[in-house]
VEXFI-341647 format. One record per residue (C-alpha): residue number from 1; residue in one letter; y, x, z. Coordinates in nm, 2 decimals. Layout:
N
> nr;rest;Y;X;Z
> NUM;A;Y;X;Z
...
END
This chain:
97
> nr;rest;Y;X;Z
> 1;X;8.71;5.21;3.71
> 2;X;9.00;5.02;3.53
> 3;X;9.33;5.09;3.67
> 4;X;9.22;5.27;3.97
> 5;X;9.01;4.94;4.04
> 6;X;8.64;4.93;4.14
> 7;X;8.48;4.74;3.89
> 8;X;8.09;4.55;3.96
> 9;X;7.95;4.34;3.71
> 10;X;7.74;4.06;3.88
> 11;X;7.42;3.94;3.72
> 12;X;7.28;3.61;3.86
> 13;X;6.95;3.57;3.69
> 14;X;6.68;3.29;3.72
> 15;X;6.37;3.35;3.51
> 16;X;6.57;3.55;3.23
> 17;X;6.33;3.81;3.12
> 18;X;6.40;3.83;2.78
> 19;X;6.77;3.86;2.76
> 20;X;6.77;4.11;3.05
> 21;X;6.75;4.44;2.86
> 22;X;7.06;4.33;2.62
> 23;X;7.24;4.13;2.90
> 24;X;7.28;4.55;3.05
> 25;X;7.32;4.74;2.76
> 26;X;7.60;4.49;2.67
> 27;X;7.80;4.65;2.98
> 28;X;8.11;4.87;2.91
> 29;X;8.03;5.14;3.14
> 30;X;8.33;5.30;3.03
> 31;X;8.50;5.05;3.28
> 32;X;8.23;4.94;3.50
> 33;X;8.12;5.09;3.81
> 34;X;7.83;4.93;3.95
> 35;X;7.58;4.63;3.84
> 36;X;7.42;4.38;4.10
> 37;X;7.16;4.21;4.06
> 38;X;7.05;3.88;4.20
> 39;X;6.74;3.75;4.15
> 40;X;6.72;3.36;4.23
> 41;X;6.33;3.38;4.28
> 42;X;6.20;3.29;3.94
> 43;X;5.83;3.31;3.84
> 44;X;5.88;3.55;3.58
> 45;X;5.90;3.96;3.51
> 46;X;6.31;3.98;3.55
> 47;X;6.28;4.15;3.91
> 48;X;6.01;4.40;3.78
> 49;X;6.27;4.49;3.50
> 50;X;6.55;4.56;3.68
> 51;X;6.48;4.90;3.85
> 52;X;6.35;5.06;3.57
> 53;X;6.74;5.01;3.43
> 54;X;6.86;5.14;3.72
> 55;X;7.02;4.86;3.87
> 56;X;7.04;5.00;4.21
> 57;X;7.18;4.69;4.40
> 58;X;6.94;4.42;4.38
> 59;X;6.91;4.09;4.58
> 60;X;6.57;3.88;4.61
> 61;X;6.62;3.52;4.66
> 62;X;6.26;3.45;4.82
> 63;X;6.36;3.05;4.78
> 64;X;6.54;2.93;4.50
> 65;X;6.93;2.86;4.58
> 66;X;7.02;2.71;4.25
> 67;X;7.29;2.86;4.05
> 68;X;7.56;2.79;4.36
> 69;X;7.42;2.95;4.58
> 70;X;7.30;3.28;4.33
> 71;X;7.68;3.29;4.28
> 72;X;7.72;3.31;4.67
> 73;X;7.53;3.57;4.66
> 74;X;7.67;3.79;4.37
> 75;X;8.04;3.76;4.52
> 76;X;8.00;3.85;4.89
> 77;X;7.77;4.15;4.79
> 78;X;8.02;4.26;4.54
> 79;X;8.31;4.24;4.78
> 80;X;8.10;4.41;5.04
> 81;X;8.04;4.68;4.77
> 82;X;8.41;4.73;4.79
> 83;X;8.45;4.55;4.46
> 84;X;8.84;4.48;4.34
> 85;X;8.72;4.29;4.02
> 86;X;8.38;4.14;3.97
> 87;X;8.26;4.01;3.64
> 88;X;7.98;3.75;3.59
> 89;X;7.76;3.86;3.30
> 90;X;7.52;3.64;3.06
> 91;X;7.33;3.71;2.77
> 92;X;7.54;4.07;2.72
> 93;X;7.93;3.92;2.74
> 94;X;8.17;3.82;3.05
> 95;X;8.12;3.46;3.10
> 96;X;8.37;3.23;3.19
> 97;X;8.44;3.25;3.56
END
């Protein structure tokens, strides 16, 4: 929490495997309270990655919505979280919004 605001970083993901595990530990949990995940129904091991570090709000596309749609997704689940900021994250840093 940053300025008494509720903080969740949003991470859209389509087939990103390998830059999953440095995408999360590049998170400043000092400020951020909660990670979603959205899954855009890729083919590979993302989705199988994401519980083991413990991202406890996860979507699963079950057809692909391209990356419009995977945003859709990220921001009315974060709001709905309660969310007062939400910050889109790839490969480890806030990306432009």
């Amino acid at each position: 929490m940053l300025s008494n605001k509720r903080i969740i970083d949003v991470l859209p993901t389509f087939n990103a495997e390998k830059p999953l595990y440095q995408t999360y530990t590049g998170i400043p949990f000092d400020i951020v309270d909660e990670v979603l995940h959205v899954d855009d129904s890729g083919s590979d091991k993302t989705l199988a990655l994401t519980r083991p570090i413990w991202i406890m709000n996860i979507i699963e596309h079950k057809n692909n919505k391209v990356y419009g749609g995977t945003r859709k997704s990220c921001y009315d689940k974060a709001l709905a979280l309660g969310a007062d900021i939400d910050r889109r994250i790839k490969d480890g840093k806030q990306a432009n919004q």
